[in-house]
Structures are given as C-alpha cells and as structure tokens.
C-alpha positions in Angstrom: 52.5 65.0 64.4 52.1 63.7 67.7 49.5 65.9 69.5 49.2 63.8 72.9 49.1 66.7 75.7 50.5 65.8 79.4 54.0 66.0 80.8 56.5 63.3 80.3 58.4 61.1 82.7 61.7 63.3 82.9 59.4 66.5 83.4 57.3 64.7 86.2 60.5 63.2 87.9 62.2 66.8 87.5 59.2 68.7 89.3 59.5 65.5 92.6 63.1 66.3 92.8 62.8 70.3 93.3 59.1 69.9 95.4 61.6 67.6 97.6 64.3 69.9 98.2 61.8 73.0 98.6 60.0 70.6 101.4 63.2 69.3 102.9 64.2 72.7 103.0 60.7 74.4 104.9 61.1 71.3 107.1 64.4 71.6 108.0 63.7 75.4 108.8 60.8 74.5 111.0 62.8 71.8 112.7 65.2 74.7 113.7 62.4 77.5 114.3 60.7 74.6 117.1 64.4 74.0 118.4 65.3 77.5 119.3 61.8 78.2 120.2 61.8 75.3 123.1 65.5 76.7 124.2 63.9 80.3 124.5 60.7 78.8 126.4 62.7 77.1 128.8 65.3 80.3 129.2 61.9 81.8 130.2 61.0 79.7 132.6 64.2 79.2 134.3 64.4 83.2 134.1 60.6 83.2 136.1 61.5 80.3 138.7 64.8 82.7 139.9 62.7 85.7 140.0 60.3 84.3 142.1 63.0 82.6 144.4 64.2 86.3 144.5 60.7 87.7 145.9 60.5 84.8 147.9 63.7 85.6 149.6 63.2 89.1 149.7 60.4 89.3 150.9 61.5 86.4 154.0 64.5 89.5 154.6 61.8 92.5 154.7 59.9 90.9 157.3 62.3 90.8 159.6 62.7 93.8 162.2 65.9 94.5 159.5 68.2 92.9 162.2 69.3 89.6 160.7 71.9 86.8 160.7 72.8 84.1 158.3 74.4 81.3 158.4 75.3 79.1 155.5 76.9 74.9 156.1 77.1 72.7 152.9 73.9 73.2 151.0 71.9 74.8 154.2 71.4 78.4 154.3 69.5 79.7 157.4 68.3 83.5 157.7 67.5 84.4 161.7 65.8 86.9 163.0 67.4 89.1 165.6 65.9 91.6 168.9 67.1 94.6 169.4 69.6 93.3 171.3 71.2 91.0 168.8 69.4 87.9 170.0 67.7 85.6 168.0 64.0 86.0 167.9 61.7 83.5 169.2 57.9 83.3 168.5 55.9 80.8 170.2 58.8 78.9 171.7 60.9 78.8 167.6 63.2 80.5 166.4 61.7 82.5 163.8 64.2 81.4 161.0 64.2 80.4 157.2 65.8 77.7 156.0 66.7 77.4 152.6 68.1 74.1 151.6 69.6 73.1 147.7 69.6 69.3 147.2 70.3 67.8 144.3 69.5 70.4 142.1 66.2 71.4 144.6 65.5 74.4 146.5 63.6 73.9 149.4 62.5 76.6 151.9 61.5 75.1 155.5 61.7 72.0 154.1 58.7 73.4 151.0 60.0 73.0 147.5 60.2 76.4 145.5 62.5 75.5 142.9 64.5 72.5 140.7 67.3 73.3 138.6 69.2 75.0 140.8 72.8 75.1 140.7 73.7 77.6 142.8 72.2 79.7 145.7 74.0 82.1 147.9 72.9 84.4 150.5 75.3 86.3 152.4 75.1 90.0 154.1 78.5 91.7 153.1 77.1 95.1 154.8 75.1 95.4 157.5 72.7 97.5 155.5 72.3 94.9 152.7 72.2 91.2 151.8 73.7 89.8 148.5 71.3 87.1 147.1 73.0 85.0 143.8 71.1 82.3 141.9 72.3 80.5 139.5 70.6 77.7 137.1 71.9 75.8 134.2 69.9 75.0 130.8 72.1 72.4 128.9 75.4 74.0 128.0 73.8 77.8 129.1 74.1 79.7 132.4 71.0 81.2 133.7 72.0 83.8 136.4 70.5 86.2 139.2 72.2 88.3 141.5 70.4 90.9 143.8 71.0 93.6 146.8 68.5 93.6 149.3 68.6 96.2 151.1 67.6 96.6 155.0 65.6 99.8 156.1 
C-alpha cells in the first residue's frame, strides 16, 4: 500500500492548463473592457471639445446687436457685426469680426486655438432669424457630430 499523499505530475500539469485558460480568458476580457473603455473616453472628449466650440460660437452670435453677416472662403469663416443700417461695425478703428479658421484638423478663433480634430465646421445663416452651426470630428473609423440653430432675438 503506497500511502505517499500529494498530487501527481498529470494532476499538477492538468490544474496549469485550466488556471491558464481561466487567466488567458480574464485577460483577454480586460484587454477588451480597457479597449472599449479608451474609445468611450475619447467619444467623451471629442463630444466636450464640440460642445464647447458650440458655446463659443454662440455665444460670439448673441453678442452681436442680432444683425450679422458671414462669410465663409476655403477653410475661413468670418462672422461680422452689422449697424442698424446694415454696415459693418467698427470699434476702435476694427471691424468687430470673428474669425474662425480650420487648418489641418485645428480650429482656431482670431487666430486662438479652441479645438484639434476637427473635420468639419460650418456656419451659415439660412434665415435671417437663425444661424445653422455643424461640427463635425472623426475618432478612427467613428463620426462624432454637432449641429445647432442659433437663434437671433
């Protein structure tokens, strides 16, 4: 009678193999958790950054006296200010305008960054009571978009 207690060599190399595939499996799960995690952090952020170009812009159109123009050439969009009388406002000797400029993927207002990953901005004032804003950013093969009325008072 052989009394020796312990496992043997099959039992031992048994127990590695399914401990291996459990941990192979948790890891690959967590590999996949982190993945979709980052993708739904940067969705977020992307999401933030066009909201806030949104407030910026709108906020740029509720200032004015609610008499606007805009003109748009390339990847230059310029929001002027207009009198009463249709003419464009000047203020200390400027123009009081805003320039909003999208280079290489870059939103700059007056020549200040706001935002990068930027593949589309559009301002335009279809109605003279409103102006259509539309954003648009990319993250990898995803769409991230934004489109607002502002309207004038």
């Amino acid at each position: 009678m052989n009394d020796k207690k312990g496992f043997t060599l099959v039992e031992v190399m048994i127990a590695l193999f399914v401990t291996s595939i459990i941990l192979s499996a948790v890891y690959y799960l967590f590999i996949n958790v982190s993945t979709m995690n980052k993708q739904q952090t940067d969705f977020i952020q992307i999401q933030d950054s066009l909201r806030t170009v949104s407030l910026i812009t709108e906020k740029d159109i509720r200032r004015s006296p609610q008499k606007i123009e805009i003109t748009t050439n390339d990847n230059t969009t310029t929001l002027y200010y207009l009198d009463e009388e249709g003419n464009k406002m000047i203020h200390e000797g400027k123009e009081v305008k805003y320039i909003y400029r999208l280079e290489n993927g870059r939103l700059y207002r007056n020549d200040a960054f706001i935002m990068e990953n930027l593949t589309k901005f559009e301002l335009s004032q279809p109605q003279p009571f409103y102006v259509q804003l539309n954003l648009m950013s990319k993250i990898g093969n995803r769409e991230v978009k934004h489109d607002q009325k502002i309207y004038l008072r």
